[in-house]
N, C-alpha and C positions, 0 to 999 in steps of 0.2 A: 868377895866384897865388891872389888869391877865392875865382874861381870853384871852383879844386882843394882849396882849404880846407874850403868848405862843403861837396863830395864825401864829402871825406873826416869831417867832424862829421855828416853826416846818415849812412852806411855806419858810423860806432860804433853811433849811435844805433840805427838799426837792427837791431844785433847786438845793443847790451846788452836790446832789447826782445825778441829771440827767446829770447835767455838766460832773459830774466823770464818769459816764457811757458813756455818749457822746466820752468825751478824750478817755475813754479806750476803745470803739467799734473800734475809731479812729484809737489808735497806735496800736490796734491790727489787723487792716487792713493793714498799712503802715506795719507793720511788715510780714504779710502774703506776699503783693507784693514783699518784699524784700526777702524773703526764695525762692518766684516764682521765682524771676530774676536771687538769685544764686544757686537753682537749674539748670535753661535753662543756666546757665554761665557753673556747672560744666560740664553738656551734653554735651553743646560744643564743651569744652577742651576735654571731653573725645570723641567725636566724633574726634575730630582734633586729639587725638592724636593715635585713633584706624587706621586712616585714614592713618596715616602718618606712622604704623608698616606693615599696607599692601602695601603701597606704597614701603618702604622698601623691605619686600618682595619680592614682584612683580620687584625690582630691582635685585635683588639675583637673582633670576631664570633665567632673562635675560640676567645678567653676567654670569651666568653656563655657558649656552650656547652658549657665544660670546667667552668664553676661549676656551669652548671643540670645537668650529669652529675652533680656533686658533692654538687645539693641545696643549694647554696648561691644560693638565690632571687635574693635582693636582691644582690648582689654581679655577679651575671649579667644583672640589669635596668641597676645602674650603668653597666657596660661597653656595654650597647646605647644610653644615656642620653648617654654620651661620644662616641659616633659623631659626625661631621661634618654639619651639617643633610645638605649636597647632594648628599652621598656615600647619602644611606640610598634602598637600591635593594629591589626585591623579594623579598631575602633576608630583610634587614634586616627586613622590616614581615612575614615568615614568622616568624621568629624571636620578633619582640613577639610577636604574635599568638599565639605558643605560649605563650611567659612569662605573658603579662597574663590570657592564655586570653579571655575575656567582655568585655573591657575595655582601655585604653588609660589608661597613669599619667602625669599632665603631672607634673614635678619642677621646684620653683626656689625653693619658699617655705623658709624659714630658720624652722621652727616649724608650729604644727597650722593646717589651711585650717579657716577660721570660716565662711567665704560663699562661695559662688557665684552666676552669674548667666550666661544666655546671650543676645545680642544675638538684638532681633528677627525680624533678617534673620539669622540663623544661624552669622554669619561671625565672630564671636569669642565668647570665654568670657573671664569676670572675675573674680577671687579676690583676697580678702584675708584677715590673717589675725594671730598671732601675733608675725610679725617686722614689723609694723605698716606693710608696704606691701601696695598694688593691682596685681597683674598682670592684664596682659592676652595673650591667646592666641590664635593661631590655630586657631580650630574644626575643618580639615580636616587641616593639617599637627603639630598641636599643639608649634610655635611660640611663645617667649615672646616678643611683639611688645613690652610695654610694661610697666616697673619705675616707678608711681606711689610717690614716697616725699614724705611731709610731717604724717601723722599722728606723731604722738608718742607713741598708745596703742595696742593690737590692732583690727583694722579689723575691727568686727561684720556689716555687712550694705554688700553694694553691687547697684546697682541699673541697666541699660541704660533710657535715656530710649526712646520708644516710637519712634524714629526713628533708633536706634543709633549716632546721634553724641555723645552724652552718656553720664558712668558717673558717679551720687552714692555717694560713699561714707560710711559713718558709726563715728567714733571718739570721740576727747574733743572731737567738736565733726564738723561736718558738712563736705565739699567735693565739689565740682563739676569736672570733667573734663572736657578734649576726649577725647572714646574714640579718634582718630585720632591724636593728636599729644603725648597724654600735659601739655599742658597745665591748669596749675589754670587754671580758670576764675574761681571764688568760694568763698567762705569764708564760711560761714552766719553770724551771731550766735549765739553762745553765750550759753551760760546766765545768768539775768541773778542769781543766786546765786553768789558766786565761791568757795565751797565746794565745789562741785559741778563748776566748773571745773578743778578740780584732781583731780575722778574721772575717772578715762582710762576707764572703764566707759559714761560717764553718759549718750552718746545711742546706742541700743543697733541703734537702723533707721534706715533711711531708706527710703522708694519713691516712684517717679515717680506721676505720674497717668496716664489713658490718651491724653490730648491732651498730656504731656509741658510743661503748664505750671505744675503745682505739685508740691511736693516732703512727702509725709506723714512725720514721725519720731517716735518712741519714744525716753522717757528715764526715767533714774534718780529724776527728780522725781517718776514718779507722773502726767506728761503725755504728752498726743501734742498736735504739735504742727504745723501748718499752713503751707507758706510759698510764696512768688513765687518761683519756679525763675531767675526770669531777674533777679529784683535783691535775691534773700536776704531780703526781710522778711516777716517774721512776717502769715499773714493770720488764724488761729485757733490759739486755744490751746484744747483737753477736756481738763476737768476732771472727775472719776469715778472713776478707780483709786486703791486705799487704799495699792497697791505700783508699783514700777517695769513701765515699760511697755516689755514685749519684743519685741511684734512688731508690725507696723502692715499695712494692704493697702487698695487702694481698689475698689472692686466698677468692673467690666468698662464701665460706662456712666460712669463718676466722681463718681455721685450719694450714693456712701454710705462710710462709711470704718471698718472695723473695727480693735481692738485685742485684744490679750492682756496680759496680765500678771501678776507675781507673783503677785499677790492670788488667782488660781486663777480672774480671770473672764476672758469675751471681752464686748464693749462692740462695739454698732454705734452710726454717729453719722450725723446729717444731714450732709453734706458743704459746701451752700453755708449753714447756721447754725450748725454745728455742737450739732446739739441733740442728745441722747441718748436713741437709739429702742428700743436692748433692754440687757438685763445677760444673758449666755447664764450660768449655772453648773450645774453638771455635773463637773468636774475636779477632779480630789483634789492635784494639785500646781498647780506656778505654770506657765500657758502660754508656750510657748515658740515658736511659728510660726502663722500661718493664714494662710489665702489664700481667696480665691470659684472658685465655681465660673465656665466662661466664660460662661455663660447669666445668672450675675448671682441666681439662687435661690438657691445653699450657699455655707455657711463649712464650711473644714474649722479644725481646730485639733488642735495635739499638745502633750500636755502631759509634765512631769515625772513624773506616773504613772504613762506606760509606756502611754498607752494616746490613740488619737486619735479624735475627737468629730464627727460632720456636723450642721448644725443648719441647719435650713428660716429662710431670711431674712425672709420673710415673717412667720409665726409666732412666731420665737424659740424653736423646739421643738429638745429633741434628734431625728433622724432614724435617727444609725447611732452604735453605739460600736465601736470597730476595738481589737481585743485579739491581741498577739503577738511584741511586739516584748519584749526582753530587759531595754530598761533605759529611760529617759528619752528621748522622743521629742524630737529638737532639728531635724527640718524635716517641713513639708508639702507638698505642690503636686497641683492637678488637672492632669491632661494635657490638650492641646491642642482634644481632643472634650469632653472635659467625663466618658468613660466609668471612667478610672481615676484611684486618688489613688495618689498616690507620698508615702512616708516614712521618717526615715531614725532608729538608733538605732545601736546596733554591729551592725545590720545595713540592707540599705534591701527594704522591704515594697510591690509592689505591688499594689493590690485592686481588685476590682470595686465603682465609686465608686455603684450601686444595691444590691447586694445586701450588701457587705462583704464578702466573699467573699476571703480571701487566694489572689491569683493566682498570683506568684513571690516569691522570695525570694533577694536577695543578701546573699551571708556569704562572710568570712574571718576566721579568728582571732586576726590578726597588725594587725588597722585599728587596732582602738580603735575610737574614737566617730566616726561619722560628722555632725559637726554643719549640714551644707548641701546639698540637694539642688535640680535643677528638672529639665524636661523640656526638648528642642529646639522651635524651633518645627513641625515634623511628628510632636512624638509619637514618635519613634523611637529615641530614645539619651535619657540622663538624665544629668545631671554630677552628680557629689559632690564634696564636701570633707569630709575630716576630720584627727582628731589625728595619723595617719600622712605628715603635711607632704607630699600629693599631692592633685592635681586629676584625678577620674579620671571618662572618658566610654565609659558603658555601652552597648553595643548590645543594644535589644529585639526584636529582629527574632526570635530565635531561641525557638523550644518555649518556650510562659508555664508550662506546669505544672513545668519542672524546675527541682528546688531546686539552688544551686549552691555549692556547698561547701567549703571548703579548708584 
């Protein structure tokens, strides 16, 4: 009797465990078809909705072209502008290339580009400006990599550290950046006037050294000012301009440090005493940029007159006076050899930096003021900034003698 009980409890058992295997082979198949279904469901949507960013697309480019039919320029750069980064295909970069013609517009600033600046190594460009942030750029893809926001005032001048992992920039006060990660680093001391602390104007430059360990600035006080890149303190203050100091640069060896300013002078200074070795004057306005040449003999400078100046470092002489530009000269720079100077007005002027010699000329009538230029580091393309709220990088490659005009 047991022994046929037990039979019979181990043969249920056995059943209700086939049954549970049964069920669960079961919902484990209803469950598989159900992962199939909402798998092939999400394909779908995402087929539909990759579908519908190309279609967009392919809408953009056909409105390029029905503006630029139309003659409605900027309207037709917008819709190329709106394009999807990963989508812009070889059409796409035909199409700029017709728009921009000479040149390539970065867009993203909210107000007029004040500065530029291009990494050593080549690989980004830096702007700042009116809507009082630092961008940063992709050089090749012209990519907005990095939206630095923490000035409070329009950002006058930024500068790549000479190892392109730093970017100083300078507003109501000076700051320090990682150029990779958009981190502040430091925050300089400000001005020990707190008058002046309250002019969003007041420190007008900032530039690296060429060993990337001291930081040169220009301000509203009528100073340039001297500091330790790596812990903000003050290591000189020059004393000599009767006006605010607009532009600052430190000659190619980092033994000498020139100024510009209102006052209508440029001022070179000893670097490790800061003693004062010449007053350049020459300029009927107040200077507004200079730079050395790379050999470390010329200053250039452009002033508010409308007109820019070479002066022998040595000497303290004038060399070249550069006449042609339309209005007030608001950038300088030698190219990479040392053989041309680049300058920018509401137009930008290249010259033969021995003879003066006007090489090329970029114009459109639609910029305004181009307040920022420099060169790459090969010499071959130039960035601007100005009041038209764009970053735009020029290709030299082509004919120097043709004027370009629009």
């Amino acid at each position: 009797m047991i022994s046929t009980w037990f039979a019979i409890e181990a043969s249920q058992r056995a059943e209700n465990e086939a049954i549970e295997k049964n069920n669960t082979k079961r919902a484990n198949g209803e469950l598989k078809k159900a992962l199939t279904r909402l798998s092939l469901q999400r394909e779908q949507t995402e087929a539909q909705r990759h579908l519908a960013v190309l279609r967009l697309y392919s809408s953009q480019l056909a409105q390029a072209q029905r503006e630029w039919r139309d003659n409605n320029q900027v309207a037709a750069r917008d819709f190329l502008d709106a394009c999807q980064w990963d989508l812009r295909n070889v059409e796409h970069r035909l199409l700029r290339s017709l728009y921009e013609g000479d040149h390539v517009a970065l867009r993203g600033h909210e107000g007029s580009v004040f500065c530029v600046a291009l990494s050593p190594d080549g690989k980004r460009i830096a702007s700042g400006g009116q809507d009082k942030t630092v961008k940063v750029w992709d050089a090749f893809t012209g990519r907005e990599l990095l939206s630095l926001k923490g000035h409070t005032g329009f950002v006058g001048s930024v500068c790549f550290s000479p190892d392109s992992k730093r970017i100083v920039s300078s507003s109501n006060g000076i700051k320090l950046w990682d150029a990779a990660t958009g981190r502040l680093i430091l925050t300089f001391n400000q001005s020990s006037d707190p008058s002046m602390r309250r002019n969003e104007e007041y420190v007008y430059c900032a530039r690296f050294s060429p060993d990337g360990s001291r930081i040169l600035s220009g301000s509203a006080e009528s100073i340039a000012e001297l500091w330790d890149a790596a812990t903000g303190n003050k290591i000189l203050t020059l004393e000599g301009h009767s006006g605010a100091v607009q532009c600052v640069a430190f000659s190619p060896d980092g033994k000498y440090l020139v100024s510009g300013s209102k006052d209508k002078t440029v001022k070179v200074w000893e670097a490790l005493t800061g003693q004062e070795l010449h007053t350049l004057k020459g300029h009927g306005g107040l200077v507004r940029d200079v730079a050395f040449s790379p050999d470390g003999k010329r200053i250039v400078s452009g002033s508010g007159d409308s007109t820019v100046k070479v002066w022998d470092i040595g000497t303290g002489r004038e060399s070249l006076t550069l006449k042609g530009h339309s209005d007030a000269v608001g950038s300088v720079c030698f190219s990479p050899d040392g053989r041309r100077i680049g300058s920018s007005s509401r137009e930008i002027i290249l010259w033969d930096a021995v003879t003066g010699r006007e090489i090329r000329t970029f114009k459109r009538t639609t910029w305004g003021s181009i307040g920022s230029i420099c060169f790459s580091p090969d010499g071959k393309k130039i960035v601007s900034g100005g009041s038209d709220q764009a970053v735009r990088v020029w290709d030299l490659t082509g004919p120097e003698t043709l004027p370009l005009e629009a």
